[in-house]
C-alpha positions as CSV (number, residue, x, y, z in Angstrom):
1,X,-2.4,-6.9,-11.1
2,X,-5.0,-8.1,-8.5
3,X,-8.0,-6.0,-7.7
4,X,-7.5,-2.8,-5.5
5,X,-10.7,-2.9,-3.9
6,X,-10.7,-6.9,-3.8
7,X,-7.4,-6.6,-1.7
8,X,-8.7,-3.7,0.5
9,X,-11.5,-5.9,1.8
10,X,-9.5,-8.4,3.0
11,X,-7.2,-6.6,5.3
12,X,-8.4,-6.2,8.8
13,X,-8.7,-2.8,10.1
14,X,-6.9,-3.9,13.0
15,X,-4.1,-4.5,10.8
16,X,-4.2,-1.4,9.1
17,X,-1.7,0.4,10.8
18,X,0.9,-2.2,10.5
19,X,0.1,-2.8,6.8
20,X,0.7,0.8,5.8
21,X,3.9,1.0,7.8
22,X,5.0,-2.2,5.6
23,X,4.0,-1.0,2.5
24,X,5.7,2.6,3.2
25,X,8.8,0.4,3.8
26,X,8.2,-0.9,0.3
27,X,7.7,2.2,-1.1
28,X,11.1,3.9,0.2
29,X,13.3,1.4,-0.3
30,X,11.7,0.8,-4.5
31,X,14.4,0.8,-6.9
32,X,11.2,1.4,-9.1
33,X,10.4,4.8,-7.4
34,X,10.7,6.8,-9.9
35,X,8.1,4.9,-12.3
36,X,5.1,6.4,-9.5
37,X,2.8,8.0,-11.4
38,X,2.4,11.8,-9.8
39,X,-0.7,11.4,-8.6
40,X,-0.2,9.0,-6.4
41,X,3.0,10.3,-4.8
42,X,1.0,13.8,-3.9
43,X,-2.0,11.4,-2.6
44,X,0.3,9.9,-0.4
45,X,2.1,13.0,0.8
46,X,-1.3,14.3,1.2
47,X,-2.2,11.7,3.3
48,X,1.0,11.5,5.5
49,X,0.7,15.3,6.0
50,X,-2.8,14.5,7.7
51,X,-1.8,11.4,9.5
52,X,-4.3,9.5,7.4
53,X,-2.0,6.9,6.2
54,X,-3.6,4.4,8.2
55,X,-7.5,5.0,7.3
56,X,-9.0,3.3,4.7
57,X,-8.1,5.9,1.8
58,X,-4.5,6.1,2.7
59,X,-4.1,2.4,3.1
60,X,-6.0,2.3,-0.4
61,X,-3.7,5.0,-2.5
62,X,-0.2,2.7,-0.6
63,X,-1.7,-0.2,-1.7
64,X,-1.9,1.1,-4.9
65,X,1.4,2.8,-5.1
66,X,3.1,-0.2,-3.6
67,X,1.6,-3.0,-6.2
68,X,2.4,-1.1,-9.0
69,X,5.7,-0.8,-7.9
70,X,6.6,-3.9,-6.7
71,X,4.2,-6.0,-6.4
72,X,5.5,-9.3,-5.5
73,X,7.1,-7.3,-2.2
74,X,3.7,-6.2,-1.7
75,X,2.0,-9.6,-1.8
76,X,4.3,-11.2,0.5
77,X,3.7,-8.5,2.9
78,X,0.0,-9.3,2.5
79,X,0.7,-13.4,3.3
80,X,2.6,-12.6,6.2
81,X,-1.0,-11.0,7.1
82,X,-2.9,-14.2,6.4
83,X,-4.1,-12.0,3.3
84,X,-3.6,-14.6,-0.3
85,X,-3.6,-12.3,-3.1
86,X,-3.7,-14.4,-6.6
């Protein structure tokens, strides 16, 4: 799996908002949903309760939810962001 923080500098904050809504998508519609580790689901309830989805942490904790999970979903999402994740 590629680099979290490699990933997270790539994305433009402008994009940020429309990245997390993608990888949310990701994330709900998983047939793989019930391989998230714990932590990361209460992270991003955490985060969704505070509306922080879109800032850098939230966007970090999806990213990381949503590449273990599917990850090849994930990276297309990415490309369609100019965003090449080997």
């Amino acid at each position: 799996m590629a680099d979290i923080n490699d990933i997270m500098k790539k994305i433009p904050q402008d994009s940020f908002e429309e990245v997390s809504e993608g990888m949310v998508k990701i994330l709900l519609g998983s047939k793989n949903a019930e391989k998230m580790p714990e932590r990361l689901a209460k992270a991003i309830l955490r985060y969704f309760q505070k509306d922080q989805l879109t800032l850098p942490e939230g966007i970090r904790t999806l990213l990381e939810a949503s590449m273990s999970l599917e990850e090849e979903k994930t990276k297309d999402l990415l490309q369609d962001f100019g965003i090449k994740i080997l």
